[in-house]
C-alpha positions in Angstrom: 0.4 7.0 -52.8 -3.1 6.3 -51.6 -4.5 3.5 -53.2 -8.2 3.2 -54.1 -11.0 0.6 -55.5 -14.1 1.1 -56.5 -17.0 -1.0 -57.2 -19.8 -0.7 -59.8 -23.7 0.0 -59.3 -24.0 -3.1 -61.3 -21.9 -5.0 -58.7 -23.2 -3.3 -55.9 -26.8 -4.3 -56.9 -25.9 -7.9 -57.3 -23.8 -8.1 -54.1 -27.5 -7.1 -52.5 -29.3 -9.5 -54.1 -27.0 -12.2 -53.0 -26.6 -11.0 -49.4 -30.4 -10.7 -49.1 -31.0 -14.1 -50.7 -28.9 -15.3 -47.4 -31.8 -14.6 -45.4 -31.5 -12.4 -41.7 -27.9 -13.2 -41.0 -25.8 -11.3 -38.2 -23.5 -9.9 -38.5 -24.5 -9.1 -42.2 -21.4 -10.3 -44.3 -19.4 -8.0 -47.0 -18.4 -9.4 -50.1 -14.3 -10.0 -49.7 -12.3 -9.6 -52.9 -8.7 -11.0 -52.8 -6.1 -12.3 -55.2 -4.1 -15.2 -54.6 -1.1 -17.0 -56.2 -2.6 -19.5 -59.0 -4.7 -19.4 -61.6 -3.3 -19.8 -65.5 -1.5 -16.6 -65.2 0.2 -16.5 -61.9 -2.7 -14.8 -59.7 -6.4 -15.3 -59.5 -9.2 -13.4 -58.2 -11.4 -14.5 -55.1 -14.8 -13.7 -54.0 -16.4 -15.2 -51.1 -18.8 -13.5 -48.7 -16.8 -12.4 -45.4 -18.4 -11.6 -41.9 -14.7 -10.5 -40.4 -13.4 -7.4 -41.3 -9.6 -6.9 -40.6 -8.4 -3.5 -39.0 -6.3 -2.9 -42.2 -8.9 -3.9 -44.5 -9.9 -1.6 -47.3 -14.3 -0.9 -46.7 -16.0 0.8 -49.2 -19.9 0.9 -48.3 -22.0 1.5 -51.4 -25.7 1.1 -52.0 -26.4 -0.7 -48.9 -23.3 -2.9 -49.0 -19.9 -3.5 -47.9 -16.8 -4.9 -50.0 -13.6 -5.3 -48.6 -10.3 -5.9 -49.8 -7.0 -6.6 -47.9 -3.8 -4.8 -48.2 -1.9 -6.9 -50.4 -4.4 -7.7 -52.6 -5.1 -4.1 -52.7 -1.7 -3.7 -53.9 -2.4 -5.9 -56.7 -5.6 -4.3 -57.9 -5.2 -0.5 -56.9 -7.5 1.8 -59.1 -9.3 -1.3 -60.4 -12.9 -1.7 -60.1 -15.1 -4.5 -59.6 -17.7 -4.9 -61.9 -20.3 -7.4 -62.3 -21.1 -8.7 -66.0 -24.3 -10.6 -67.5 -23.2 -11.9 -71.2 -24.7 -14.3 -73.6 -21.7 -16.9 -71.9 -23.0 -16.3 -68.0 -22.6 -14.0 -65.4 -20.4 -13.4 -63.2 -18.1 -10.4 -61.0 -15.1 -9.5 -62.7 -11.9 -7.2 -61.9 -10.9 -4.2 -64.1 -7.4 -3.9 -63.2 -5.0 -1.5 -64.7 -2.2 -3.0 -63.3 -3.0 -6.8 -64.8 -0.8 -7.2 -68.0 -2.7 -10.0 -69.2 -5.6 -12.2 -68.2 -7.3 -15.3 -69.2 -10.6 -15.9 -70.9 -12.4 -17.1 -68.0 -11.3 -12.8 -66.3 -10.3 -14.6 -63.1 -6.8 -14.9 -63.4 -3.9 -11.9 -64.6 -0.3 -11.3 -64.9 1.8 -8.4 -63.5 3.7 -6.6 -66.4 
């Protein structure tokens, strides 16, 4: 089965905007995208700009800008996307996952089903 993730324009562009509000920084950093054990709902997201890129790491390079995710992670979120959302409440990257049974208001933590 392969196992894809995708990333919005939206996401994309503010990834960029970020990244380039870092100043000239070598090696330029990709945005990492993980899930952990936490959270209200037994896993959470994470985000955090990454400079090292693992030899099993998922890369997609879009509009100028790499995200990466890790294989289990990856297994967590296949087919998902990650989006990035600007609401009346704040801003802020969110996962679509298909495989999440629930999640929590805050769209940071999930449940398997």
């Amino acid at each position: 089965m392969t196992q894809s993730f995708s990333v919005s324009d939206a996401a994309a562009k503010r990834i960029a905007e970020i990244i380039s509000g870092k100043g000239d920084i070598t090696p330029v950093p990709a945005l990492r995208v993980a899930v952990s054990a936490g959270g209200c709902n037994g896993f959470q997201y994470e985000f955090r700009l990454d400079a090292e890129v693992a030899p099993d790491d998922l890369v997609i390079a879009t509009h100028g800008i790499r995200v990466v995710v890790d294989p289990a992670s990856l297994d967590l979120m296949h087919d998902g996307e990650l989006d990035y959302v600007n609401k009346l409440m704040g801003a802020h990257f969110a996962v679509t996952n298909p495989n999440a049974a629930s999640g929590c208001g805050c769209g940071t933590s999930f449940s398997l089903a």
